[in-house]
C-alpha positions as a Markdown table, in Angstrom:
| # | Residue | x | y | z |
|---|---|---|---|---|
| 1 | Unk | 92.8 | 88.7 | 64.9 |
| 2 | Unk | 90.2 | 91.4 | 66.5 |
| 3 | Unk | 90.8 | 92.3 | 69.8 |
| 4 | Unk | 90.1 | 95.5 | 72.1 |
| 5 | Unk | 91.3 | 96.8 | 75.2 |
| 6 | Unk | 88.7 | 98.0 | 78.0 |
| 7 | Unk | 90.3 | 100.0 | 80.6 |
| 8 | Unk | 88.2 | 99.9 | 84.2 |
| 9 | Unk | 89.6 | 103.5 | 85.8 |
| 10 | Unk | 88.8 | 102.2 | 89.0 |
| 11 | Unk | 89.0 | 105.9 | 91.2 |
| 12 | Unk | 92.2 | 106.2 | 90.0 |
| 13 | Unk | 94.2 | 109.1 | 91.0 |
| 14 | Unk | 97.2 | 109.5 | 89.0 |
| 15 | Unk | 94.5 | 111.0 | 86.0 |
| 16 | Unk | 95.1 | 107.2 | 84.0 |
| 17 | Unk | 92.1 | 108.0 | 81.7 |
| 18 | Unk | 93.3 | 111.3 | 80.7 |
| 19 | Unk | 96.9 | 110.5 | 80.3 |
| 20 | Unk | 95.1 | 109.1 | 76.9 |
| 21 | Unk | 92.5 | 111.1 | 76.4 |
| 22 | Unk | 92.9 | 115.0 | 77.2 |
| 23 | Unk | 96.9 | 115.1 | 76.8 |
| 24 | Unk | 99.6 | 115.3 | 79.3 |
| 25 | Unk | 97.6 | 114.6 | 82.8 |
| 26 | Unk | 98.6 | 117.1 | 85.3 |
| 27 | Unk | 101.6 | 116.9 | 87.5 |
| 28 | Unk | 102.5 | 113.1 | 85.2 |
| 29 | Unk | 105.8 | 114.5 | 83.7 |
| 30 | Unk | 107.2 | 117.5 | 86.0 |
| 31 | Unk | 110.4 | 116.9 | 83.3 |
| 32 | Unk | 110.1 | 116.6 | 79.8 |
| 33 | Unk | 108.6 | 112.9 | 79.2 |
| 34 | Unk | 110.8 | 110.4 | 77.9 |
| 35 | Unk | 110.5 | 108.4 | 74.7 |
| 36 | Unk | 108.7 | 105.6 | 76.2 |
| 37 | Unk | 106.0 | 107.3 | 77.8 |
| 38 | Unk | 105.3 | 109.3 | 74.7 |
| 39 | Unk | 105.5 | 105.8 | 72.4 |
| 40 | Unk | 103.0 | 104.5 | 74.7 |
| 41 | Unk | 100.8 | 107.8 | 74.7 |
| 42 | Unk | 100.6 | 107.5 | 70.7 |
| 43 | Unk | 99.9 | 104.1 | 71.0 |
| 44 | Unk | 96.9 | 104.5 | 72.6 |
| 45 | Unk | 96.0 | 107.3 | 70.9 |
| 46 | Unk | 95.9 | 105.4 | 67.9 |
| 47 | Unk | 93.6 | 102.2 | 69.7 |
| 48 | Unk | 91.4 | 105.3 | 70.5 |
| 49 | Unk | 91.0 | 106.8 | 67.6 |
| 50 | Unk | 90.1 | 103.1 | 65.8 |
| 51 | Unk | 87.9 | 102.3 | 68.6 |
| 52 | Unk | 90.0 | 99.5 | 69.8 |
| 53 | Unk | 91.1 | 101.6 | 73.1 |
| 54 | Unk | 87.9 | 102.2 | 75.4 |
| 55 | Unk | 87.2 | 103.3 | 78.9 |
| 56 | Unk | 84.9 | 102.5 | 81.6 |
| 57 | Unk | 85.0 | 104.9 | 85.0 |
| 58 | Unk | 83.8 | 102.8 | 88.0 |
| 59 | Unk | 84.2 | 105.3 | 91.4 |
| 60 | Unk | 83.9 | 102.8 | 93.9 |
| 61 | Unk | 87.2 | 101.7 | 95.0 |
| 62 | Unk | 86.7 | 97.8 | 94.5 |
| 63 | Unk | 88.4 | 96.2 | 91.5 |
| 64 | Unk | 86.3 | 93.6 | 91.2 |
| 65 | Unk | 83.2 | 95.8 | 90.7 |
| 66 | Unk | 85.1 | 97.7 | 88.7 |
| 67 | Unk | 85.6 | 94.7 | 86.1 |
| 68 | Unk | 81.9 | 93.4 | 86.7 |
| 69 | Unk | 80.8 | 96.8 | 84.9 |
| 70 | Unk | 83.8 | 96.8 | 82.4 |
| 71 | Unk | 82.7 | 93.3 | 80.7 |
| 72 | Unk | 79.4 | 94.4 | 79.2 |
| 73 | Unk | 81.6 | 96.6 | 76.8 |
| 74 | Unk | 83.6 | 94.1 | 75.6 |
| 75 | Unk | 82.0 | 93.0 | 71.7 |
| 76 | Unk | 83.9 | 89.6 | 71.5 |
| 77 | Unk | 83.3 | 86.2 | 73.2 |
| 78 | Unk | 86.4 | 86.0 | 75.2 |
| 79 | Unk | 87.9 | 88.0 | 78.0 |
| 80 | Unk | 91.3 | 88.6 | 79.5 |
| 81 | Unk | 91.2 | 90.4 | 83.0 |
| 82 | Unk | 94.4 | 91.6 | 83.6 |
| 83 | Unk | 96.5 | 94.2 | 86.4 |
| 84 | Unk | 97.6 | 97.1 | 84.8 |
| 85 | Unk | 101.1 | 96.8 | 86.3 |
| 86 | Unk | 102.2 | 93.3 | 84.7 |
| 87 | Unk | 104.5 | 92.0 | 82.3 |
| 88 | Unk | 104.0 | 89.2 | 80.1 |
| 89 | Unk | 106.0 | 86.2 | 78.8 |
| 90 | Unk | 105.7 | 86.3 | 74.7 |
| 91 | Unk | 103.2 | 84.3 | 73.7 |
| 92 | Unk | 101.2 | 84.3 | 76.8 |
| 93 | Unk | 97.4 | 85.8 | 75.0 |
| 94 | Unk | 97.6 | 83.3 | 72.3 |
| 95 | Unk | 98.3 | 79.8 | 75.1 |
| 96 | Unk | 95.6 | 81.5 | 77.0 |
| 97 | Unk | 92.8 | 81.9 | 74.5 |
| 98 | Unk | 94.0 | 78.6 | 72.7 |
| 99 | Unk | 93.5 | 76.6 | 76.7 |
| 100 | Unk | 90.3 | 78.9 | 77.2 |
| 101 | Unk | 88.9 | 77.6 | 73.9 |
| 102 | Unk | 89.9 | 73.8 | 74.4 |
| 103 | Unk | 88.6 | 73.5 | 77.6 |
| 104 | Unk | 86.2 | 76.5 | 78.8 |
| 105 | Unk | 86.2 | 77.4 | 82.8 |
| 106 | Unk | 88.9 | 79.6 | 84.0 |
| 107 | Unk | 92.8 | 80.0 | 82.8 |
| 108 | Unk | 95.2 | 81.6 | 84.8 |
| 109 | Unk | 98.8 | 82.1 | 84.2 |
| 110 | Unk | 101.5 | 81.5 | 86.5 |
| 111 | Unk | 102.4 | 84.3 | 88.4 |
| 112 | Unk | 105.5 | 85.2 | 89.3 |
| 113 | Unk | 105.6 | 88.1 | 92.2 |
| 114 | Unk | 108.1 | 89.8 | 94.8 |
| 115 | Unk | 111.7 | 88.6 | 93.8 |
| 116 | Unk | 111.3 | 87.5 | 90.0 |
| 117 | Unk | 113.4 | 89.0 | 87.1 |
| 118 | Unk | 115.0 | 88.1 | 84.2 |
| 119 | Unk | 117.7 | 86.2 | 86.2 |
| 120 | Unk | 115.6 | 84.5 | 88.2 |
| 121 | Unk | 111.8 | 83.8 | 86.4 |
| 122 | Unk | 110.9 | 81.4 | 88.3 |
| 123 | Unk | 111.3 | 83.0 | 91.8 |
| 124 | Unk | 108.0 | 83.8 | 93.8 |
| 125 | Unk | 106.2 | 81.7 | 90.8 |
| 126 | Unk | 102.6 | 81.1 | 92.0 |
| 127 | Unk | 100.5 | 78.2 | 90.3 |
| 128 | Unk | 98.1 | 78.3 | 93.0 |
| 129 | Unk | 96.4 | 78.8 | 96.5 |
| 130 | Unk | 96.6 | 75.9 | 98.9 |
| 131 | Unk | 92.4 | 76.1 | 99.3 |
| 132 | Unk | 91.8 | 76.5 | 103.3 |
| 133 | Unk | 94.7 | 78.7 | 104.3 |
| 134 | Unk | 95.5 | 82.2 | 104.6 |
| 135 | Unk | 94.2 | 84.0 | 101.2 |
| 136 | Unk | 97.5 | 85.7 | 101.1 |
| 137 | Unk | 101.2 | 84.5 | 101.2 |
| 138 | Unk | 100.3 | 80.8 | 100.8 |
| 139 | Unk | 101.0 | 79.6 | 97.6 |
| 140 | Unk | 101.3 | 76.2 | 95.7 |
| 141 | Unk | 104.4 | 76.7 | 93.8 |
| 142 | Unk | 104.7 | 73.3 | 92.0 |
| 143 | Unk | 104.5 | 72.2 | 88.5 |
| 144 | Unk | 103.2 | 69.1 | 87.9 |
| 145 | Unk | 102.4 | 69.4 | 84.2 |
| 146 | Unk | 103.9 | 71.3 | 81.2 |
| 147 | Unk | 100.4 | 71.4 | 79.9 |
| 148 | Unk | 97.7 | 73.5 | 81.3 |
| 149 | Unk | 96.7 | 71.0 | 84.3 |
| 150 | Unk | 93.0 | 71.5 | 87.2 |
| 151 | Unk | 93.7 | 73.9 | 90.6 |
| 152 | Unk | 91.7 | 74.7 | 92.6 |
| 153 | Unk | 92.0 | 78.7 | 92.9 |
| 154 | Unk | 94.7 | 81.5 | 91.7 |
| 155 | Unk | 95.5 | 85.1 | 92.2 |
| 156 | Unk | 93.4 | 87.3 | 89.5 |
| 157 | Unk | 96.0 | 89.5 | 88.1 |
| 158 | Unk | 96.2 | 87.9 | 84.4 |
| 159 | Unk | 93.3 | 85.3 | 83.9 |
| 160 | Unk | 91.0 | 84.6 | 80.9 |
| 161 | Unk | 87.1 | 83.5 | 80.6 |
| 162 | Unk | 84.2 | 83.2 | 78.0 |
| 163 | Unk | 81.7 | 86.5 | 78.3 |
| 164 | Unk | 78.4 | 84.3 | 78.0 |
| 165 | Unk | 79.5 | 81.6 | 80.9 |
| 166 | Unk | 81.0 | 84.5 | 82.9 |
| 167 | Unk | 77.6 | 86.2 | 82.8 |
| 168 | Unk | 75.9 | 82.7 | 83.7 |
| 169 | Unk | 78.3 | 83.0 | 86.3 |
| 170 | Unk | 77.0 | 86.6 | 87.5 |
| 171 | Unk | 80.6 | 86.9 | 87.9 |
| 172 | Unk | 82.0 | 88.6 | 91.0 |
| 173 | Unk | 80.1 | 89.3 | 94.1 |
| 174 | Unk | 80.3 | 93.5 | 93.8 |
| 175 | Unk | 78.9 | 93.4 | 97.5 |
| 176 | Unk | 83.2 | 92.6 | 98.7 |
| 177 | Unk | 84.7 | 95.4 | 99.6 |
| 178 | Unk | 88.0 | 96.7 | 98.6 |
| 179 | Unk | 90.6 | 93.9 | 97.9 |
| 180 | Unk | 90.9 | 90.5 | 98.8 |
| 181 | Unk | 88.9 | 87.5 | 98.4 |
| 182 | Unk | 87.2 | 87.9 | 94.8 |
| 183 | Unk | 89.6 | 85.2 | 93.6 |
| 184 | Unk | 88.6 | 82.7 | 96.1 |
| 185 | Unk | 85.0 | 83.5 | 95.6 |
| 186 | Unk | 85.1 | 83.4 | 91.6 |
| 187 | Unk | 87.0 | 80.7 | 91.1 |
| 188 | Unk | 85.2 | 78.2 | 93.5 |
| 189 | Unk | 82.1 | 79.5 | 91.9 |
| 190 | Unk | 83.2 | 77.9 | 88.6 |
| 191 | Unk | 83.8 | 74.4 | 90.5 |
| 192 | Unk | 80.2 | 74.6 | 92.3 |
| 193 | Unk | 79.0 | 75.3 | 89.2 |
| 194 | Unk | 80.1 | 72.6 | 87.1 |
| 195 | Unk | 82.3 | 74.2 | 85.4 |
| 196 | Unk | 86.9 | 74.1 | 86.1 |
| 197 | Unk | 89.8 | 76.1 | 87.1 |
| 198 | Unk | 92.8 | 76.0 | 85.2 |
| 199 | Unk | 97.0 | 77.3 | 84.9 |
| 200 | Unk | 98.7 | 77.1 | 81.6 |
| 201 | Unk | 102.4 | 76.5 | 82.6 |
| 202 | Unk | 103.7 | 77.6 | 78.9 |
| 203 | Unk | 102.9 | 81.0 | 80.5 |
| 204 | Unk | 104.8 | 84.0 | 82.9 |
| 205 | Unk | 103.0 | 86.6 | 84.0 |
| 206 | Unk | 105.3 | 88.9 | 86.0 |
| 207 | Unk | 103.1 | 91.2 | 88.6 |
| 208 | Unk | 105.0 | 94.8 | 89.4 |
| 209 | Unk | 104.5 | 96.2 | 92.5 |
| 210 | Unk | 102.5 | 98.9 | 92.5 |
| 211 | Unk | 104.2 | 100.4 | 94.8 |
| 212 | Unk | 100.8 | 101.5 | 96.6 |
| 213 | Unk | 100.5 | 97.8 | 98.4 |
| 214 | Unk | 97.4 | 95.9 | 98.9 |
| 215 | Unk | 95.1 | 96.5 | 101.8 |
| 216 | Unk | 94.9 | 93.1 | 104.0 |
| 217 | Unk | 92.3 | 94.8 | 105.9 |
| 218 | Unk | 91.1 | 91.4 | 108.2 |
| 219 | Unk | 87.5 | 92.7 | 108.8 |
| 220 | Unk | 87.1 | 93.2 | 104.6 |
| 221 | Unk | 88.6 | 89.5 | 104.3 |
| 222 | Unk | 86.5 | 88.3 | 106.9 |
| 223 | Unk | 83.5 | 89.9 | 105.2 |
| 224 | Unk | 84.7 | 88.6 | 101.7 |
């Protein structure tokens, strides 16, 4: 199937676009790099050079502006916003288009953050937000279907929509600042819009620290 990745450098500073584009970014490998890194550097060489691998540099440190300019790149109908420190269950892309497809809106994955591994996949499993409490740290952890079932709102770090309702969506507010909040705001949008919120529970999306944290700044939330 066709498919492209769009990578929003949002002000990074660890040189993420050049680590693909202008060899070795400076300062990444002190040491000589090890296989991985250098499988995944030819990777993505190779989605460059066919055009499948493209970039778009947003300087303002907001991720959700940065993925408000990053979506009209993308040349096919649907879109998959994801982190870029996640791992995914096999088969996760395909439930998630094939959901997106059936019944439109917006499909998130379950998430599972602090505490999950292979041992343990379910721990720290997020389905949804309980609407109308703290943004952050209170979750709805239960499963009530094993097919993709209505929430009300979900964290945003693996989620998928159509480009055409998105747009009719204007999609995020770019006016929040920082972190915190666009999920909320987007995916209530959808509901007050007509349109519906969904999880697909056939999927795990496991969310790696990034070891920078999130900022929880109250007066950005408030403003949010």
């Amino acid at each position: 199937k066709d498919y492209e990745f769009i990578l929003a450098d949002n002000a990074s500073t660890d040189n993420t676009t050049k680590f693909f584009t202008h060899g070795w970014a400076d300062g990444f490998a002190k040491n000589s790099p090890t296989q991985r890194i250098k499988e995944l550097r030819r990777r993505g060489r190779g989605l460059l050079s066919d055009g499948r691998l493209r970039f778009c540099y947003d300087p303002v440190f907001s991720n959700v502006g940065a993925r408000d300019k990053a979506v009209p790149y993308a040349r096919y109908e649907n879109i998959i916003f994801a982190d870029g420190h996640i791992v995914v269950k096999p088969n996760t892309i395909r439930n998630t288009i094939e959901t997106l497809n059936k019944y439109g809106g917006i499909v998130h994955s379950p998430v599972a953050w602090a505490g999950a591994w292979s041992g343990r996949p379910r721990a720290g499993m997020q389905y949804s937000y309980k609407v109308g409490e703290k943004i952050y740290g209170t979750w709805n952890f239960a499963q009530i279907s094993d097919q993709p079932f209505y929430i009300p709102v979900s964290g945003h770090c693996f989620f998928a929509v159509n480009k055409k309702e998105y747009f009719n969506m204007d999609g995020y507010d770019t006016n929040q600042q920082i972190y915190g909040g666009g999920e909320v705001y987007l995916d209530t949008l959808y509901w007050l819009l007509g349109s519906n919120v969904m999880v697909d529970p056939r999927n795990v999306v496991y969310h790696v620290s990034a070891g920078r944290g999130y900022s929880y700044d109250m007066n950005a939330l408030i403003h949010n």
